[in-house]
N, C-alpha and C positions, 0 to 999 in steps of 0.2 A: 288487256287486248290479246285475240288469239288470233291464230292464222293460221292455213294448212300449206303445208310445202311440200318438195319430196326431194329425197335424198339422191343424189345423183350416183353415188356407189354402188347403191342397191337400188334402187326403184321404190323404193318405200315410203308412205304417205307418213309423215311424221304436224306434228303442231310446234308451233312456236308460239311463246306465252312471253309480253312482255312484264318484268319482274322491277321495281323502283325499292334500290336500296336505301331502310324506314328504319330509325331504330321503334319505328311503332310496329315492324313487322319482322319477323324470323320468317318466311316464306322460301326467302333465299335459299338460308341457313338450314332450314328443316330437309329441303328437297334434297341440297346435296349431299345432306348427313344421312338421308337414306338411300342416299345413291354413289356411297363411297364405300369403299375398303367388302369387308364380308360380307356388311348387310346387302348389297345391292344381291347377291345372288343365295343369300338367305330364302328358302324358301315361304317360312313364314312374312316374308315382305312383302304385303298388294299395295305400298304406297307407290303412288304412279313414278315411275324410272328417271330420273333429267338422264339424259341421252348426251347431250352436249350443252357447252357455254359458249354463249357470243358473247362477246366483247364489245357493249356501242361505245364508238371512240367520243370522248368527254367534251369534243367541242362539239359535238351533235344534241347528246342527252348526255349532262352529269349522273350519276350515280344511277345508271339505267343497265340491266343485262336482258339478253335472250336466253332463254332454253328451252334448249327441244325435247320432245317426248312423245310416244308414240300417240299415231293419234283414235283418239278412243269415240265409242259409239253410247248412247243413251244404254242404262243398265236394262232395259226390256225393251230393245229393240235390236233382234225381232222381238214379238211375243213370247213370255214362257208358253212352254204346249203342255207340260207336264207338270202336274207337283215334285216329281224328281229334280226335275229341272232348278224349280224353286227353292231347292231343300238345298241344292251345290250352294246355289248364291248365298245362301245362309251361311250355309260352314264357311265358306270364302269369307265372308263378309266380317264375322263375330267367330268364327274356330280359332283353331291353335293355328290354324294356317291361314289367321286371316290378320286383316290390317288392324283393326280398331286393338286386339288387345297387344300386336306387337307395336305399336305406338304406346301405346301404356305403359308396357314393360318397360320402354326407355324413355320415361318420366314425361310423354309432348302429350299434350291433349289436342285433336284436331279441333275440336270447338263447333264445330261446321259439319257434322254428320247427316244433312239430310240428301233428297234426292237427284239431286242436282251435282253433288260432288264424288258421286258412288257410280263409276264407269266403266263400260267394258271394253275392254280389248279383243276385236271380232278379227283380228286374221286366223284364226285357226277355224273360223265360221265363214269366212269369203278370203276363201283363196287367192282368186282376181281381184280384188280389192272389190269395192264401191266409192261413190262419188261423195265428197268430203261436204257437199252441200244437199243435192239431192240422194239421201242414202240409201233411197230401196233402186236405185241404177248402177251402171256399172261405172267405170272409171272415164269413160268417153263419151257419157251419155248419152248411148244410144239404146240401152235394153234395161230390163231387169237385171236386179247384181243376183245371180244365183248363188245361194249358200247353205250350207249344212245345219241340220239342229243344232241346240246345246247336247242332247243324249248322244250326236254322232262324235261332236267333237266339242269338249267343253272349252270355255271360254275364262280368263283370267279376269277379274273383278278388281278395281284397285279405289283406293280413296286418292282424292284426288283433292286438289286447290288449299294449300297450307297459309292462308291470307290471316286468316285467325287463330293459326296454330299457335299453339307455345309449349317452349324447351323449359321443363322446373329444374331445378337445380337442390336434391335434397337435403342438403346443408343448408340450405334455407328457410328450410322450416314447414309448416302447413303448405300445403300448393290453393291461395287461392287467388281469385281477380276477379274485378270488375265485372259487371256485366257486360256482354256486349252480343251483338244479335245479328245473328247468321240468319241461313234462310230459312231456320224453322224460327215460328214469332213465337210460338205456344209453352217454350219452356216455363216449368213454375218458378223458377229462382228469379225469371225477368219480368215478372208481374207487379204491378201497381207498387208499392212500399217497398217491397224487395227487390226492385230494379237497385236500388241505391247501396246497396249491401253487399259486399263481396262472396265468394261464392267459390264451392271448390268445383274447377273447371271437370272435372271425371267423370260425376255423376249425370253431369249434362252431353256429355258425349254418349251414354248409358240412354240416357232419356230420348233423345235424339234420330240417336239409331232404332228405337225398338219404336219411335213414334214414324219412322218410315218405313217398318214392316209394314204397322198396323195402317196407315192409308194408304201403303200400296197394294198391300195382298190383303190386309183381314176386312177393309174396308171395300173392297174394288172387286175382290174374286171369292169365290169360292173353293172350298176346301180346307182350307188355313187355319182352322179353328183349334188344330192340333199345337198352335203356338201362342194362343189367345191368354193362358195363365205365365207365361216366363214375359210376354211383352207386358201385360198387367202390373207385372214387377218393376220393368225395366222402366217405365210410366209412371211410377209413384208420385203422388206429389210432393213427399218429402222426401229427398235427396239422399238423405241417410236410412232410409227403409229399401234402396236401389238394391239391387247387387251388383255387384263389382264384378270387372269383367272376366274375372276368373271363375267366378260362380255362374256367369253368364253361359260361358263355355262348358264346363260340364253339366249343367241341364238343357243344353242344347244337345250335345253328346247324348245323354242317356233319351231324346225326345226321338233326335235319330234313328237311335239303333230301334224304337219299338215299333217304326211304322211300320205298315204292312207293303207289299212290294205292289201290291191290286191297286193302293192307293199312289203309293209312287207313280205308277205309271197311268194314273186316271188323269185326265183332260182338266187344264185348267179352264174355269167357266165364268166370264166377265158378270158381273150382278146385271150391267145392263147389255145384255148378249141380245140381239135382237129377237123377238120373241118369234116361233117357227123355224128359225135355221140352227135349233141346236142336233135335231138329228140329220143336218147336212154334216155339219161340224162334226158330230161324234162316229160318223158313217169314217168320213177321211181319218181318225184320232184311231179307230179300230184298226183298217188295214195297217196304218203306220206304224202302231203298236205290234202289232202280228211280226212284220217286219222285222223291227227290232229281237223280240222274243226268238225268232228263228234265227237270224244272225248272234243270239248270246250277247247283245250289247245291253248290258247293265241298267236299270232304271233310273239309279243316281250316279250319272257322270261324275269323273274325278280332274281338274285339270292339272 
């Protein structure tokens, strides 16, 4: 269960997420561990922040908590406009500055990598906020919410919902478990005979993520092709053919630095863009480009 609230301090639109203490879930556990002590303010952390804990007192809901956390927006919404654009969310997403491989480092597999759990943080994108249900408005629903690109002001990317996370413990030996089935169905370890078979949870966060590049951008847009061999990888059907996310990370690094900067800032182009308004669309992508280029604001934003 979620909800949106706002904090009376500050004004700020925050989510409150009801959490049922499982010993079938670490949810709890995972959230606050990455929102405690150094890590919370560890750069490389985009695991979404708990903010605070409610207390539901025990004669309401036993073993029930609140926590709040900022409240976050669909990860392409708005629209990317640019492959630059697209290239941040990358590095956020799978870099040294991103979540999936600093969850690794500290032995959790999120389990649960696809597109639904991968969220953005838009206040540095709408200033005056927007409205928590209808979100192309403003906060009193009376207008459009006016907001800045990602190239003007990038935007913070986080994984989000630890439901099927898990903490290993390397004294324990192999890290593997069960299957169990998030909202991508297509992994191969969870397929007919090997549904029943245990499984090292890593590979399938590898698999996962590179299978919500590929239908979000390699399948949906245009341009993306420059990442069509490392998600092939990341896609394998066998598990131990994957690379690991640290391999991930440096061929993503060296994919980076070769693009060119024409292509960074060309227009992302939907497969199904309606046919004749692409040169309305790229008439508006030119002047805003120009824009950019005379201000010196960068093709690939940094947040």
């Amino acid at each position: 269960m979620l909800m949106d609230a706002i904090r009376i301090e500050t004004g700020e639109m925050v989510a409150i997420k009801r959490i049922y203490h499982s010993k079938l879930s670490q949810e709890f556990d995972i959230g606050k561990f990455f929102s405690s002590g150094v890590l919370v303010s560890d750069p490389k952390n985009h695991c979404v922040p708990v903010q605070q804990i409610l207390e539901v007192p025990t004669h309401l809901y036993n073993g029930v908590s609140l926590i709040v956390m900022p409240y976050l927006r669909c990860l392409d919404d708005p629209p990317f406009l640019t492959i630059g654009e697209a290239v941040e969310f990358f590095r956020q997403v799978i870099e040294v500055q991103a979540g999936l491989q600093f969850m690794h480092k500290h032995n959790i597999a999120h389990r649960d990598c696809n597109y639904n759990n991968i969220m953005m943080d838009a206040r540095e994108l709408y200033l005056d906020g927007f409205h928590p249900i209808r979100t192309d408005l403003n906060p009193s629903y009376t207008r459009s919410a006016k907001h800045y690109t990602r190239t003007e002001r990038s935007p913070k990317y986080y994984l989000t919902d630890f439901g099927l996370s898990h903490l290993y413990d390397p004294k324990d030996g192999p890290r593997m478990a069960e299957p169990i089935h998030g909202g991508d169905k297509s992994v191969p370890e969870y397929q007919a005979e090997r549904y029943f078979k245990e499984s090292d949870p890593f590979p399938v966060d590898i698999y996962t993520l590179g299978n919500m590049i590929k239908t979000e951008f390699l399948d949906n847009k245009h341009g993306f092709d420059f990442m069509g061999p490392l998600i092939a990888d990341m896609r394998q059907d066998d598990p131990s053919k994957r690379p690991t996310i640290d391999v991930v990370v440096s061929r993503f690094d060296s994919i980076r630095r070769s693009l060119r900067i024409s292509l960074l800032r060309s227009r992302v182009i939907a497969r199904d863009e309606i046919r004749g308004l692409g040169w309305f669309f790229d008439l508006i992508h030119f002047f805003r480009s120009l824009r950019f280029i005379l201000l010196q604001i960068p093709p690939v934003p940094l947040a």
